[in-house]
KENU-886070 format. One record per residue: residue in three letters; x, y, z of N, C-alpha, C in turn. Coordinates in steps of 0.001 Angstrom, whole numbers, plus 524288, in hexadecimal, padded with zeros to 5 digits. Layout:
<recs>
ALAXYZXYZXYZ...
</recs>
This chain:
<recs>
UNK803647FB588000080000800008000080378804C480000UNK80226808697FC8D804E380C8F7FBA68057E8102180130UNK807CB8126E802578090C816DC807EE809B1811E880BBFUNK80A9B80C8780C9B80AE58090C811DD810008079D81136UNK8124B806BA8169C81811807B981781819E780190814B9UNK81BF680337812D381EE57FCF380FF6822AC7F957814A9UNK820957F25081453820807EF5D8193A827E97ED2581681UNK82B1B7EAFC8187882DD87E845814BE82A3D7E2E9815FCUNK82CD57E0238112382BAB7D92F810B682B317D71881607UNK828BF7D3F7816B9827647CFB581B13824F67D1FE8204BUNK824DB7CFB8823B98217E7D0F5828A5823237D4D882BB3UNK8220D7D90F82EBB824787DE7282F9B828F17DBF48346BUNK82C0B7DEC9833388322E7DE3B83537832247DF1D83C00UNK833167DCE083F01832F27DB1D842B6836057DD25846C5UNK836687DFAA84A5B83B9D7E48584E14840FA7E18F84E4CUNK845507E20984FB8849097DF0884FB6847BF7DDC38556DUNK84A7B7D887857BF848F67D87B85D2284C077DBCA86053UNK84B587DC6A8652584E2E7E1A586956851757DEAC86C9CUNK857107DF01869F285AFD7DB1C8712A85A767DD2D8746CUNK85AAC7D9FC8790985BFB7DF1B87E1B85E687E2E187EC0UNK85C717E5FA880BF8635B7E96F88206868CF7E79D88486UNK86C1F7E9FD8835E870DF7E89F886078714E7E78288C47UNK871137E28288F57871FF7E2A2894D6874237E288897C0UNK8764B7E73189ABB87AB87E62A89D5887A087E50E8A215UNK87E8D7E6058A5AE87DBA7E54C8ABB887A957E8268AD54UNK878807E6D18B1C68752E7E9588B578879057ED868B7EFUNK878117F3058B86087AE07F6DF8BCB287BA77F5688C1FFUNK880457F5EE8C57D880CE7F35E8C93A8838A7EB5D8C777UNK884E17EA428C3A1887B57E3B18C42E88C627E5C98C4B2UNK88DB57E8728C500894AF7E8298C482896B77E7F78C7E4UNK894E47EC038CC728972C7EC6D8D237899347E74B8D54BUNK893A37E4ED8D5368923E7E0EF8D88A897AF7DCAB8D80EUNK897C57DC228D32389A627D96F8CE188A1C17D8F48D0E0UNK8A2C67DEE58D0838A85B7E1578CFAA8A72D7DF6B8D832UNK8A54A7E2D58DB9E8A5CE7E2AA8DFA28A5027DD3C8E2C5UNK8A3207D9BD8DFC88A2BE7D4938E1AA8A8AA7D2798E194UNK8AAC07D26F8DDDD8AF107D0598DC148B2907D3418DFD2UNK8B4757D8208E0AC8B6537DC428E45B8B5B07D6CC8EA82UNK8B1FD7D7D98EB4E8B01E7D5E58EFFD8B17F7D1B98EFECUNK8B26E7CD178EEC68B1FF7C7688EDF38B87E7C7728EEF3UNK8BBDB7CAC28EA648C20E7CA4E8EACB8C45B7CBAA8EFF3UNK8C0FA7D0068F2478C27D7D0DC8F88C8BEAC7CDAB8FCBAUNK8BB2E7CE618FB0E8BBAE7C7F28FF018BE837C3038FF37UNK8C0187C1E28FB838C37D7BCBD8F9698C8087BE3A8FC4DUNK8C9BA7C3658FAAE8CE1B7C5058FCBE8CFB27C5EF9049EUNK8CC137C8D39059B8CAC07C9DA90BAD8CA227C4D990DB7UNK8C7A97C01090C088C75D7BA8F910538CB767B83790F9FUNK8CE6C7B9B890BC88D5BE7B5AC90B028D8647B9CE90F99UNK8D9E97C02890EEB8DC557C3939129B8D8A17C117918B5UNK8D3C17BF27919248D22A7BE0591E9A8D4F37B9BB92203UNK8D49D7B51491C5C8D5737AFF891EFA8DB197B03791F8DUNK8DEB37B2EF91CD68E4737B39C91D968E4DA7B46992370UNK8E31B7B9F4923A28E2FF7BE199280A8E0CA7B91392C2BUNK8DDE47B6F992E3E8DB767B4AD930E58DEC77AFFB931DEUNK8E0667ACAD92D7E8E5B27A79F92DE28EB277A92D93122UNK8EB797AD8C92DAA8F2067B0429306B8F0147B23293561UNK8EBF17B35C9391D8E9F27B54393C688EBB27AFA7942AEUNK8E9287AC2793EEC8E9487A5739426A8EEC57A3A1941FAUNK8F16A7A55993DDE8F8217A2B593E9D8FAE07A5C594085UNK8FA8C7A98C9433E8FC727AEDC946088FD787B445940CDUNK8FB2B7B4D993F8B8FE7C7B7E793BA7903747B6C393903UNK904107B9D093528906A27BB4F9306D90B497BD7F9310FUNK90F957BE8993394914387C071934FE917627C22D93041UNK918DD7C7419309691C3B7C92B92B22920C37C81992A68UNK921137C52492E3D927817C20292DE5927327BCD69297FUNK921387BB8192866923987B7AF9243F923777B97F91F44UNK923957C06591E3C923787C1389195D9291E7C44C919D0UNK92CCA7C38491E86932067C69691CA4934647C11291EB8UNK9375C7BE1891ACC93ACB7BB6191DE2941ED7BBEA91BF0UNK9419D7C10D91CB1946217C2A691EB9947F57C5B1924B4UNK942597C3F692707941327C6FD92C859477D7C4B092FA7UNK94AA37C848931A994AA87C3E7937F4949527C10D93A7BUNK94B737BCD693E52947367BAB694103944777BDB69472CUNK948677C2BB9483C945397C41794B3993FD57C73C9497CUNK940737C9B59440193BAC7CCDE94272937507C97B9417BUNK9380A7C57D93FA1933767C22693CE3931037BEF79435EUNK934767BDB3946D8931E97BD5C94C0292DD97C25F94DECUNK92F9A7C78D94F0892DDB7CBFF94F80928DA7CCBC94B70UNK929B57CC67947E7923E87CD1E9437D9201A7C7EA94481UNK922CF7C31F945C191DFD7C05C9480591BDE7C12594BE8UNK91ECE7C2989502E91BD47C42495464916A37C8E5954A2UNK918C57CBB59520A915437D1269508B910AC7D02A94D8BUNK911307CC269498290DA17C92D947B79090D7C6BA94BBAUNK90BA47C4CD94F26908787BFED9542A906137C4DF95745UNK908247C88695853907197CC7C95CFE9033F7CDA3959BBUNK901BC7CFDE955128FEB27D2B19517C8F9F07D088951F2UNK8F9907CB01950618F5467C75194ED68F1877C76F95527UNK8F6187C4D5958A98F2BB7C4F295CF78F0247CA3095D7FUNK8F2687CD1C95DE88EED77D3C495DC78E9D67D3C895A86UNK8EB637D0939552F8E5397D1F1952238E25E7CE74953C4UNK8E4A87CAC4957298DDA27C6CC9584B8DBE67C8CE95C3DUNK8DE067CE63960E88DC587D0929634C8DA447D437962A8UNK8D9F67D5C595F558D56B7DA6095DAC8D0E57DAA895A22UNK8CDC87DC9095D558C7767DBF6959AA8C78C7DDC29540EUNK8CC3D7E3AB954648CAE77E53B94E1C8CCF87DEF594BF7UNK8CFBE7DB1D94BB48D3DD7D775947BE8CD2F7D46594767UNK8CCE07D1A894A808C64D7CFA0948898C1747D1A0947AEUNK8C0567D630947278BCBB7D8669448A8BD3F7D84693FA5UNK8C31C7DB1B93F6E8C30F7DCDB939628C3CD7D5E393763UNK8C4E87D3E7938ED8C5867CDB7936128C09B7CC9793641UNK8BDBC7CCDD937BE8B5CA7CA84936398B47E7CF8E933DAUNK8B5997D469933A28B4147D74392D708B6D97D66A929E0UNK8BABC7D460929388BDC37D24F924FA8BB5D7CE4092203UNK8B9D07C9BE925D98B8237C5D7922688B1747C722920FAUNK8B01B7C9D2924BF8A9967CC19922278AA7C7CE9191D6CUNK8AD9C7CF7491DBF8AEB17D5869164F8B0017D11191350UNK8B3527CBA8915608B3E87C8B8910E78AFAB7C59890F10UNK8AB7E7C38C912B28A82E7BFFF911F28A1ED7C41B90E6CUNK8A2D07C8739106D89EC17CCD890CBA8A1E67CE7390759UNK8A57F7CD94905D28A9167CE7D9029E8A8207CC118FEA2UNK8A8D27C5AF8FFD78A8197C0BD8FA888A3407C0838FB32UNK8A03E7C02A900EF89A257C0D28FD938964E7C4E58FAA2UNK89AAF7C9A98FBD9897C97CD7A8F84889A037CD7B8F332UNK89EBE7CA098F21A8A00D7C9958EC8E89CB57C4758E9FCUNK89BDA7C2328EC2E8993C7BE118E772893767BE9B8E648UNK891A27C1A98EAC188B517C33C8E9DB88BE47C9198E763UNK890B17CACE8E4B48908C7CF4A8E159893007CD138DC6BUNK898997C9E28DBAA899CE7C8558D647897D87C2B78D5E3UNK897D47BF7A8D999896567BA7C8D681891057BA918D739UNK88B9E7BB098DB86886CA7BA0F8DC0C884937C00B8DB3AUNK8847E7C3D48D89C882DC7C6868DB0A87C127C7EC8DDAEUNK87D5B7CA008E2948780E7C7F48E591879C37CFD18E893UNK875127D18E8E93C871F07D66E8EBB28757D7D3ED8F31DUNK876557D0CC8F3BA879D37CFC48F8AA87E447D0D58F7FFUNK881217CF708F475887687CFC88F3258877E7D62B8F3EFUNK8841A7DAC88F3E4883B77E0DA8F1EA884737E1658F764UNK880BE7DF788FC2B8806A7E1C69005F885277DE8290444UNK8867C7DA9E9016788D417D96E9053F88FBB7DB0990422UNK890EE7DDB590077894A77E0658FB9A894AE7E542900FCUNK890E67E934901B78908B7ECD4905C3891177EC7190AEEUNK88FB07E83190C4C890F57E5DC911C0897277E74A91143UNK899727E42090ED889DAA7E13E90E9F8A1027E7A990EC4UNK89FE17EC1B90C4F8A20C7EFE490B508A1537F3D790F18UNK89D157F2A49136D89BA77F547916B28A0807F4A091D1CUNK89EC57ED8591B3F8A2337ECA791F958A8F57ED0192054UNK8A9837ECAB91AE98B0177EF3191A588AE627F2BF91CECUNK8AE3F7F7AE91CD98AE1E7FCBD91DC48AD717FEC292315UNK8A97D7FAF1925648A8EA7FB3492D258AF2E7F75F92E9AUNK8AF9E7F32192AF68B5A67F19492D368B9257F5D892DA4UNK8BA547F82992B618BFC27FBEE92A878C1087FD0D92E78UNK8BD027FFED931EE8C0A08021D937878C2307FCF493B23UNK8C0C17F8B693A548C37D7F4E893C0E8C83E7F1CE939EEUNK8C7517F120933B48CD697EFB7932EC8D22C7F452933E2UNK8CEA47F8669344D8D1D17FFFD934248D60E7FDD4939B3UNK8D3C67FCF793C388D54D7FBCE941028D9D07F821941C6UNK8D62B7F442940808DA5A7EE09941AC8DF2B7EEF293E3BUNK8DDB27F16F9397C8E38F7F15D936218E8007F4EC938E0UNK8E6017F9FC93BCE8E8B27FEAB93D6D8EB5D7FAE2941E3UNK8E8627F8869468F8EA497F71094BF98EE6E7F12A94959UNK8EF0B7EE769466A8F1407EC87943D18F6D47EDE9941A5UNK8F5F47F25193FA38FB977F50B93CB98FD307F741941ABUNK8FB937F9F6946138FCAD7FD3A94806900317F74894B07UNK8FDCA7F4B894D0E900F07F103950BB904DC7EDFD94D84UNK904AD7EDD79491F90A127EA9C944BB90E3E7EDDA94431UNK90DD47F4099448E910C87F8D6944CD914A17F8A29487EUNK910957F72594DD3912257F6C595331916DD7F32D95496UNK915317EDC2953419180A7E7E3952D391DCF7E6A494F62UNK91BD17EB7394B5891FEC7EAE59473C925A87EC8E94A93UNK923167F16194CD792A0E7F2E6951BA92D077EF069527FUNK92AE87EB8D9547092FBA7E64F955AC933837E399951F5UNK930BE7E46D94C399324D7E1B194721937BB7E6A89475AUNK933C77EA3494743938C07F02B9472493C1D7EF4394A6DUNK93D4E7EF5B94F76941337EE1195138945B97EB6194FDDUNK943427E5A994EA0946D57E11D94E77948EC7E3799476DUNK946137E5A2943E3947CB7E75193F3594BE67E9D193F65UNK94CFC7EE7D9431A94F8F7F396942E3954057F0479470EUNK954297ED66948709580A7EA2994C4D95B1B7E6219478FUNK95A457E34D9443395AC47E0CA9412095D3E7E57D93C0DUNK95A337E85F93AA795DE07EC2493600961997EE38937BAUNK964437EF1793E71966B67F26393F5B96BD07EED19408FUNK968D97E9F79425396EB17E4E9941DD970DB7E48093C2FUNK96D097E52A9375896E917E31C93309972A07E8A9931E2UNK972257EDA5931AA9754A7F1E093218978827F19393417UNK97AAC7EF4A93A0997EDC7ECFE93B2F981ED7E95D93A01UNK980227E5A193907983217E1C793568984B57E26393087UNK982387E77C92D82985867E7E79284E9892F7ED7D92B55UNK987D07F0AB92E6198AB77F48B92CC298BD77F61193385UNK98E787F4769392598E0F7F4E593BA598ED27FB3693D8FUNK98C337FC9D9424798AD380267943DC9913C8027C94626UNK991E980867945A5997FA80977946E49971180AFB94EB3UNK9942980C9A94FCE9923580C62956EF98D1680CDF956F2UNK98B9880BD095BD2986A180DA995DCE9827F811AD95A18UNK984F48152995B359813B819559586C97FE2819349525AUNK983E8817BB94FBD9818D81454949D697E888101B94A45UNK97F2F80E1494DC297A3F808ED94E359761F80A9794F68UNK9764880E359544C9704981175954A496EAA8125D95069UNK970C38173194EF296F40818759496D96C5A817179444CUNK96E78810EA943D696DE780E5D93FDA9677980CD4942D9UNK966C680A15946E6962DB8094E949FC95E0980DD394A0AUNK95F9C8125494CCE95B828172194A04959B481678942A2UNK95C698164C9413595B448174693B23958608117293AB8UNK9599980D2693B48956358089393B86950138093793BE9UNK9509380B32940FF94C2980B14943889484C80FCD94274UNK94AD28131493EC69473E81AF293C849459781729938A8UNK9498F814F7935C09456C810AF9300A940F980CEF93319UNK941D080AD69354F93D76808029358F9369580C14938BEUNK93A1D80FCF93BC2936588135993E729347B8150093986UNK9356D815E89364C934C3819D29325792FF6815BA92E1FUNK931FC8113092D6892D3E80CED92B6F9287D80B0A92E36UNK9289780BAC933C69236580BA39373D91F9C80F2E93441UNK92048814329367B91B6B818AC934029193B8144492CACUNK91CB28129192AF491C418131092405919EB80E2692422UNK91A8880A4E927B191870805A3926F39118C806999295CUNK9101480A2692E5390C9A809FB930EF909E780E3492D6BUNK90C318106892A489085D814AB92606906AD80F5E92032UNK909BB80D4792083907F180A4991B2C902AE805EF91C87UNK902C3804EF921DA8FEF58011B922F18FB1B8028F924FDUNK8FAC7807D1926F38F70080B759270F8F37780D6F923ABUNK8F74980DA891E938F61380E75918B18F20A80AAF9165DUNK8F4A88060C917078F31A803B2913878EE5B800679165CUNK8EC748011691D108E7CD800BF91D678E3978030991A21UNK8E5C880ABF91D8E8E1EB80E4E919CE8E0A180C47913A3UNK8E3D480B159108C8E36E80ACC90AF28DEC48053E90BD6UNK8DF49802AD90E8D8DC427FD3490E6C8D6BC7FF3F90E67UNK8D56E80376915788D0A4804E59163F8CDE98083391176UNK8D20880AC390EE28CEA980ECF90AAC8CEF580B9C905C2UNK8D04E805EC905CA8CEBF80417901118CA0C800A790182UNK8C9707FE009065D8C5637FBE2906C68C1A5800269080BUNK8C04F8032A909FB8BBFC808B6909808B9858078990507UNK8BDBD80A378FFD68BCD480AC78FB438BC10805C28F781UNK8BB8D802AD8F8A68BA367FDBC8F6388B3AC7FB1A8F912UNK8B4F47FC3F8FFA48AF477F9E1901018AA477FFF28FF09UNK8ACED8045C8FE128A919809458FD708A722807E68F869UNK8AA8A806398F38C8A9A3804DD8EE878A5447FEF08EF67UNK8A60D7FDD38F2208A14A7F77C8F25589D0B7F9588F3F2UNK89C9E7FD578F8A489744800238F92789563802AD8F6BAUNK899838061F8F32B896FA809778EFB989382804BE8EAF5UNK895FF803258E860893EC7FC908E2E7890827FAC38E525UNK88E587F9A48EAF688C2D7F6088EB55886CD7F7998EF68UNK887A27FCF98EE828826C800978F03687FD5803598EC77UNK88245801468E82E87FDF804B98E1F687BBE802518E342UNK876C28052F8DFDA8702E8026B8DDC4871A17FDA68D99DUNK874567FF848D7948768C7FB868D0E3875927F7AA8D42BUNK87B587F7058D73F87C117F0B78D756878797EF1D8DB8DUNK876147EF5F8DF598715F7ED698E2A286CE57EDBE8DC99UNK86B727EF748DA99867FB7ED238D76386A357E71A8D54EUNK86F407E84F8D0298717A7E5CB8CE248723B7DF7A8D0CAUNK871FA7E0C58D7C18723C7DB678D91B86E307D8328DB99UNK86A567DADB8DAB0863CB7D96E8DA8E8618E7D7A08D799UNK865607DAC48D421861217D9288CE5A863247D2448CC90UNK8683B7D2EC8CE4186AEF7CDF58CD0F869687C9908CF67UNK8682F7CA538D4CA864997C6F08D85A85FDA7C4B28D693UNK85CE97C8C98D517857FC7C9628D395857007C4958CF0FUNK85C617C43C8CADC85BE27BF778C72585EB67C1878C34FUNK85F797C7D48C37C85EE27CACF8BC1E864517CFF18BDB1UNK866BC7D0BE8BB4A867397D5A28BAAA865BE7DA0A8B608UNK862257D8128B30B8613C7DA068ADA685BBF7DD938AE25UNK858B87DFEB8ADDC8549C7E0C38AD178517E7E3FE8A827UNK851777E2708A44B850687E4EB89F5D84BE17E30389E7BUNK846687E65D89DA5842C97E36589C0C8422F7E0F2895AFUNK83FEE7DE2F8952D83FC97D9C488FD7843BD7D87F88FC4UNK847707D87E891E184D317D4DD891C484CDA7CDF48919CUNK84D5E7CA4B88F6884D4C7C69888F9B852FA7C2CB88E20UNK854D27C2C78933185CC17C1B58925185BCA7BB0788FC3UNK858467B88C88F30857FF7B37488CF8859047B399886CAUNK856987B8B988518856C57B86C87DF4858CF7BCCA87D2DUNK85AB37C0348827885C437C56687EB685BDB7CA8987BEBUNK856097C8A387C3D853DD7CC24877DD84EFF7CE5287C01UNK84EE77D42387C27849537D6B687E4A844807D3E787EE3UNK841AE7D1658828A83E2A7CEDC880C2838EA7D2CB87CAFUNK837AB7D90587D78835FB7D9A487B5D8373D7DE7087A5EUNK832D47E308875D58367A7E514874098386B7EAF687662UNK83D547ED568761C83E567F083878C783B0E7F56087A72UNK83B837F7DE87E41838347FBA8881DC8351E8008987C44UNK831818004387B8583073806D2878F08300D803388733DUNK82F3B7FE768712C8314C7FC5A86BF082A3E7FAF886BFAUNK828BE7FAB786711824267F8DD864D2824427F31E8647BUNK81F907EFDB866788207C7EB218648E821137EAAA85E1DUNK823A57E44C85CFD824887E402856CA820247E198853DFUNK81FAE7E46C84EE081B037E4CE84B5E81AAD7DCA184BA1UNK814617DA8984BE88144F7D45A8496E813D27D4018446DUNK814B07D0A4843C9814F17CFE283CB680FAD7CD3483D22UNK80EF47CC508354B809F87CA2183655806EB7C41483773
</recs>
């Protein structure tokens, strides 16, 4: 018919079908993901440093005489003893077993907040994840402690090592190069003993140090777990995962792929005849 829109050949042409859209992760998987794994390596890590700490605890301690054995035999006597005096001291004080049952609580909230964040993840693994980061953080002024009364008394103990040291370098100075009287031997003895005075302050600043550096790294590592794991994202993200799904697209059908029907605002497609 003249003026009617011309059909092509065969039955009217049919929409192409609609794939889904592109699906990615849910907002909030990654954290859980990255901080599980975080968590899991220091827990793994913290119950080996426990059970060490706890073994060498029952065989008397660890004496630094078996990592110099070029000691004397009076120094390496002297460093064991200081060793024995030490230990008994920490089973007398409340801070040494406190902080040892928050130790192993941070480890046992540690691996279970890592596998209910990277291997299971479960809406539980989120809130041990915080526990676990909370309770670091009330520990501190207790390991703050035990580590300080610790160094401070190894500082203390070490004097005796000093002695017998500065007694021993000052024989070996004599035997290569003997003092011409008295007062050169003093001498040599003062100057002995300004070096080693002089390494006290440098040794009791470095272990001072390298607490602080410990406390402000764990801060900043348990602050970063509260911050990830108080987001909205990931408390959804690990609900939703619970729940069965993390996907929620309507007409999505992940069996074939394809939209089950046709996209939002689209006309259904013309039937043939």
């Amino acid at each position: 018919m003249a003026g009617a829109p011309q059909q092509p050949y065969g039955p009217p042409q049919q929409p192409m079908p609609q794939f889904a859209p592109h699906v990615g992760r849910q907002p909030g998987g990654t954290a859980p993901k990255v901080w599980g794994i975080i968590l899991l390596v220091l827990g793994v890590f913290g119950l080996i440093t426990w059970l060490i700490g706890i073994v060498s605890l029952g065989a008397g301690g660890m004496s630094g005489a078996n990592f110099a054995p070029n000691l004397s035999p009076e120094t390496k006597a002297e460093m064991d003893r200081i060793t024995h005096v030490m230990i008994e001291n920490m089973k007398g004080r409340w801070s040494f077993w406190l902080n040892n049952i928050l130790e192993l609580s941070i480890v046992v909230l540690s691996v279970l907040a890592g596998v209910l964040l990277a291997i299971k993840p479960r809406p539980l693994g989120r809130k041990l994840a915080i526990t676990r980061a909370l309770v670091v953080m009330l520990a501190l002024p207790i390991a703050g402690y035990e580590g300080m009364t610790a160094l401070e008394q190894n500082m203390e103990m070490q004097k005796g090592v000093q002695k017998i040291q500065i007694e021993e370098t000052l024989a070996q100075q004599e035997a290569r190069n003997p003092s011409k009287d008295d007062n050169e031997r003093a001498q040599r003895r003062r100057n002995i003993e300004g070096t080693f005075d002089t390494m006290q302050p440098v040794m009791r600043g470095a272990g001072y140090g390298a607490l602080i550096f410990t406390f402000i790294f764990v801060l900043i590592i348990n602050g970063l777990l509260l911050f990830f794991m108080t987001r909205p994202a990931v408390k959804e993200y690990l609900e939703s995962v619970a729940s069965g799904g993390d996907h929620a697209i309507p007409g999505y059908d992940p069996s074939m792929g394809l939209a089950s029907g046709p996209p939002p605002g689209s006309a259904q497609p013309p039937h043939g005849p």
